[in-house]
C-alpha positions in Angstrom: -8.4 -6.6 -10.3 -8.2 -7.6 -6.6 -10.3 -6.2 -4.6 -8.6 -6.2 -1.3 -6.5 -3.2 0.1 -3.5 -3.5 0.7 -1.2 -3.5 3.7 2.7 -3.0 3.9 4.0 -4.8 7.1 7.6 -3.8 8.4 9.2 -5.6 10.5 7.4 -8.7 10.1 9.2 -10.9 11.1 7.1 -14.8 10.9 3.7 -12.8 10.4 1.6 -12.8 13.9 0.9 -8.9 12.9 0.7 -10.0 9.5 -2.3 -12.7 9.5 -4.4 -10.4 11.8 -4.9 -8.2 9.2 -4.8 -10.6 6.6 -7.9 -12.1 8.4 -9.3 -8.8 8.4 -9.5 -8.3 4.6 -6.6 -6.9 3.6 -3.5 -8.3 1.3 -0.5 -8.3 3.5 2.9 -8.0 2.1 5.9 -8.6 4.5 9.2 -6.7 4.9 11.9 -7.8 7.4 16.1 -7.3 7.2 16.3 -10.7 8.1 15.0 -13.9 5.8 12.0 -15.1 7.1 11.2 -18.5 6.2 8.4 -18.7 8.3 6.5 -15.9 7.1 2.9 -17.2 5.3 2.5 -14.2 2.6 4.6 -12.6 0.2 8.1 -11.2 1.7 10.3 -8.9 0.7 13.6 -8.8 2.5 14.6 -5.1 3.1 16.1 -2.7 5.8 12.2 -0.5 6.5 14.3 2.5 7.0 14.2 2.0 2.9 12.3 -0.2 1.2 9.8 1.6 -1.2 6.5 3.2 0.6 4.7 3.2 -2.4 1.1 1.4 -3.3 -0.5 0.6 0.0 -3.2 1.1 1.6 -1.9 1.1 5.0 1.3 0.6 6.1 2.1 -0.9 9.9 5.0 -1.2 11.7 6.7 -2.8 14.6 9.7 -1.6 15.1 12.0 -3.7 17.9 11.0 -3.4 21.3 14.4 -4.8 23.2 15.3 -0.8 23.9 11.9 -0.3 25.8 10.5 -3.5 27.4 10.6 -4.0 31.3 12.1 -7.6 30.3 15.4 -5.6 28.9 18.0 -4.9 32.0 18.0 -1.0 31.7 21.7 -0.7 31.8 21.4 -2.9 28.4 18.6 -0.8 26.8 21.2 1.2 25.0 22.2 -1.4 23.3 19.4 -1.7 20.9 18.4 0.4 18.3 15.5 3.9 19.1 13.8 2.9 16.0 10.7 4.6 16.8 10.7 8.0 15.7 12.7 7.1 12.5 9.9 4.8 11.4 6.8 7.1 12.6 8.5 10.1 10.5 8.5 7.6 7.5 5.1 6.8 7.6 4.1 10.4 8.1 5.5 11.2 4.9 4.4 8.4 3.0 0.8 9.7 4.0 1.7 13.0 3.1 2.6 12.2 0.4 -0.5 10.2 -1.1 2.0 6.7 -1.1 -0.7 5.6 2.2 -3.6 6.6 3.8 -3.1 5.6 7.4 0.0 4.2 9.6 0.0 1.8 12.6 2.7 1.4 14.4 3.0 -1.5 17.4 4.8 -1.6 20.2 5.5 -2.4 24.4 4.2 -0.5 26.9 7.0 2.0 27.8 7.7 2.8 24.2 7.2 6.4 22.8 4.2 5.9 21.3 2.0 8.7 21.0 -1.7 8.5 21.7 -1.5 4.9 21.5 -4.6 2.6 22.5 -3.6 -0.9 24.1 -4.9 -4.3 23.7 -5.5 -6.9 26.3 -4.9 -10.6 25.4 -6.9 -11.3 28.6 -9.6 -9.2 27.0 -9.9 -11.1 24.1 -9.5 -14.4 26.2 -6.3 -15.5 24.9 -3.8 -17.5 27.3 -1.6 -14.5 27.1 -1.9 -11.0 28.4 0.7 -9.3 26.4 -0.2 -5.9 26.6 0.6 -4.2 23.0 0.3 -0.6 22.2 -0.5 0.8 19.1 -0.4 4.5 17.3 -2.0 5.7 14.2 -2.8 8.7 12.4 -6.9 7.0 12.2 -9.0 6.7 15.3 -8.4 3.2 16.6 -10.4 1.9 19.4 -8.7 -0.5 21.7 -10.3 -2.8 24.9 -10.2 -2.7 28.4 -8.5 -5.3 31.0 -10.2 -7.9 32.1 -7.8 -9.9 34.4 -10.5 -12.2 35.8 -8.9 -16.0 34.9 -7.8 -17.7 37.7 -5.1 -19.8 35.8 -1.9 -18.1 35.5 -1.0 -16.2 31.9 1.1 -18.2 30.0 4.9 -17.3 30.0 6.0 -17.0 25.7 8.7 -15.2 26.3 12.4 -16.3 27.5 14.8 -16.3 24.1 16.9 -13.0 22.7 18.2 -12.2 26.3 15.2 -12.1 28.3 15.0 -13.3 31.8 13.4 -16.0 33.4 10.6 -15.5 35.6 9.8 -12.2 34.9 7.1 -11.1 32.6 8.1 -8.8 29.5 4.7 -6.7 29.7 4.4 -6.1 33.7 7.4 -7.1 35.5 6.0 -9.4 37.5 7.0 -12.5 38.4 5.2 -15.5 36.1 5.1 -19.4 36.8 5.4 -21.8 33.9 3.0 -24.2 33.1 4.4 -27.5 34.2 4.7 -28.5 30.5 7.6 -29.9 28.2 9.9 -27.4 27.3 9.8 -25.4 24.3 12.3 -22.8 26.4 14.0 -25.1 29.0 13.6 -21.4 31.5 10.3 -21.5 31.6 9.1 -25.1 31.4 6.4 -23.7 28.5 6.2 -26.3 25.5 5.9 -24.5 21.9 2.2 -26.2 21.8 1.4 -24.5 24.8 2.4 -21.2 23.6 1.0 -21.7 20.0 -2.3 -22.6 21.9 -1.9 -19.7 24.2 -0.9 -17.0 21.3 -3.1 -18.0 18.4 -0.5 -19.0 16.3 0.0 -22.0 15.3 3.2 -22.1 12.6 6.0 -20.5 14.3 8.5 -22.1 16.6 9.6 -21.1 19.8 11.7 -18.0 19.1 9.5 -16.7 16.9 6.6 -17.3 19.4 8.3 -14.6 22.0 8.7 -12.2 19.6 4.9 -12.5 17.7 1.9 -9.9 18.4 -1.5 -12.2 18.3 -3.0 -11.9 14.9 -6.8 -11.4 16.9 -5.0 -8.0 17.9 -4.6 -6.9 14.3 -7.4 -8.5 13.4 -9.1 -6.6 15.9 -7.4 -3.5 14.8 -8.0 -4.4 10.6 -11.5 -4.4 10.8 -11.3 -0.8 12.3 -9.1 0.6 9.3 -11.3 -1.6 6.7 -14.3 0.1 7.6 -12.6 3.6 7.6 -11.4 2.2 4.3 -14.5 1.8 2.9 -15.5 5.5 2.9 -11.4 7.1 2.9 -10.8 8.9 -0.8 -7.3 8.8 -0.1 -7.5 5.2 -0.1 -4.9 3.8 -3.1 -7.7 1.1 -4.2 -10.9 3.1 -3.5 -12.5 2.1 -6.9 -12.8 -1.5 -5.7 -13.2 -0.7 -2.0 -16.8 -0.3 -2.3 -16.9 -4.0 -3.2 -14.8 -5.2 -0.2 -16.5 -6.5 3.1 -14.7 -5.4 6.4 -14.6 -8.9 7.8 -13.0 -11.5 6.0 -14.7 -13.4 3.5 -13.3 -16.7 3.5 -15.3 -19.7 4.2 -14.9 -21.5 7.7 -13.9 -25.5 7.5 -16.6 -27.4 6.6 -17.2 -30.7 9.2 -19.9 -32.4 10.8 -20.4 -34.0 14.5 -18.2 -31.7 15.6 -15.2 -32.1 13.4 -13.9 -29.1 11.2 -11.1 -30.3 7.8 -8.9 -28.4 6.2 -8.9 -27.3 2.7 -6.7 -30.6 2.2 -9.5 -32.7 4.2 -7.8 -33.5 6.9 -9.0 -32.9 10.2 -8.7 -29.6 11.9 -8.3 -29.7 15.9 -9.3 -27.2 18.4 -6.5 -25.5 20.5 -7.4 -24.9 24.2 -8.0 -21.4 23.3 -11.5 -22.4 21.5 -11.0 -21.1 18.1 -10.9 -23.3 15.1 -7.6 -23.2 12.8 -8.4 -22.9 9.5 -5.6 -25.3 7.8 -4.0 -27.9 9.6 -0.2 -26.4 8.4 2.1 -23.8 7.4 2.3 -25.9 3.9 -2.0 -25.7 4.0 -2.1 -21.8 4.7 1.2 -20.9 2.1 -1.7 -22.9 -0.5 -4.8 -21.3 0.3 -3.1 -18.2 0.2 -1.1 -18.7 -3.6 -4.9 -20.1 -4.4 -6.7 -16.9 -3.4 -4.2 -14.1 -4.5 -4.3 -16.6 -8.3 -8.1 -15.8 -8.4 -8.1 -12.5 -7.2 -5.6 -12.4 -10.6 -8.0 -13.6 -12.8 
């Protein structure tokens, strides 16, 4: 019996959200409307005004943020969908009713989020600062801002209507990085921006869109170790057994070099931290590998 709890994540979209907490400990299942092909764990394409509650752990949520993001022109915020309160009264009544023990739901600053904590990319040192907001029924901890870099943040952001040269989390004006283009707008490669975000599978309109998985991660290992000691929790007979960080080996190397799973060799983003498979392909296999013995 696997070990792992486990997490429904709505409105997934390629999985940014969705590996965070996967690299936390727990076993991420995906729900979007839309196909996803992008997405590394297993997806189930449904409307999450809908799709059955049931047989998680926790569920989190990230509802689109269009309606509420400085980026949007306000006389076109009425144009996408309050999605908010729908989705929080959902995930109250799934933990009501004993189908979860806890809810997260993510979102821009300027969304109706209540009580919500924020995370700083600049806190945790990525190239971004993306601000992100986050509500749950658990107490979360979130960081402070550290805005002390003296290199500009970099600009992933530009696609689904938003405009160039203004950032999506402040309103402030931001400066490109003098790179190729991965959005011709903002002269920001996709490299860049993986580099930058953490991520290092999606393509450019899915990089706008993402949430950093170090801020789930960051938030997982909070709700594992509530987990651990929750008797609401679905899988509590095998929580006891399940370690709040994740337990998968690093790549192995010497000198210097880290490989992937494959053996081929890993590289360092500017960001500092290590991948741990060198492709979509590599991650899609460790992760069919691991949910085969966790089977067995």
């Amino acid at each position: 019996m696997n070990g792992r709890p486990r997490l429904l994540d709505l409105f997934c979209c390629a999985g940014g959200a969705s590996a965070g907490y996967h690299a936390a400990g727990f076993d991420v299942t995906g729900v979007d409307i839309r196909p996803q092909p992008h997405y590394p764990f297993p997806f189930i394409q449904a409307d999450a005004l809908t799709v059955d509650l049931s047989g998680y752990d926790v569920i989190a949520a990230s509802p689109p943020c269009q309606r509420y993001s400085s980026a949007t022109p306000a006389s076109h915020r009425d144009d996408h969908p309050d999605l908010v309160e729908p989705i929080r009264q959902r995930l109250r009544e799934a933990v009501a009713h004993g189908d979860a023990w806890a809810y997260v739901i993510e979102n821009v600053p300027g969304a109706p989020l209540l009580d919500p904590i924020t995370i700083c990319g600049d806190t945790l040192r990525l190239g971004v600062r993306r601000h992100r907001l986050f509500e749950s029924d658990v107490e979360l901890y979130g960081t402070a801002c550290h805005h002390d870099r003296s290199a500009p943040a970099v600009p992933v952001y530009g696609s689904y209507g938003q405009r160039a040269g203004r950032n999506p989390v402040d309103g402030k004006a931001s400066r490109g990085t003098g790179q190729p283009a991965g959005d011709a707008s903002l002269g920001t490669s996709t490299e860049v921006a993986r580099a930058a975000m953490g991520i290092d599978w999606m393509p450019w309109p899915e990089l706008t869109q993402a949430i950093p998985p170090i801020y789930t991660a960051w938030i997982g290992v909070q709700l594992m170790s509530q987990a651990r000691h929750n008797p609401r929790a679905v899988t509590q007979a095998t929580r006891a057994q399940t370690s709040p960080l994740p337990a998968t080996p690093m790549p192995h190397g010497t000198g210097g070099k880290r490989h992937c799973r494959c053996g081929n060799e890993l590289n360092r983003p500017a960001t500092g931290r290590w991948p741990r498979h060198c492709s979509h392909a590599c991650r899609q296999a460790a992760y069919r590998d691991r949910a085969k013995e966790d089977a067995a």
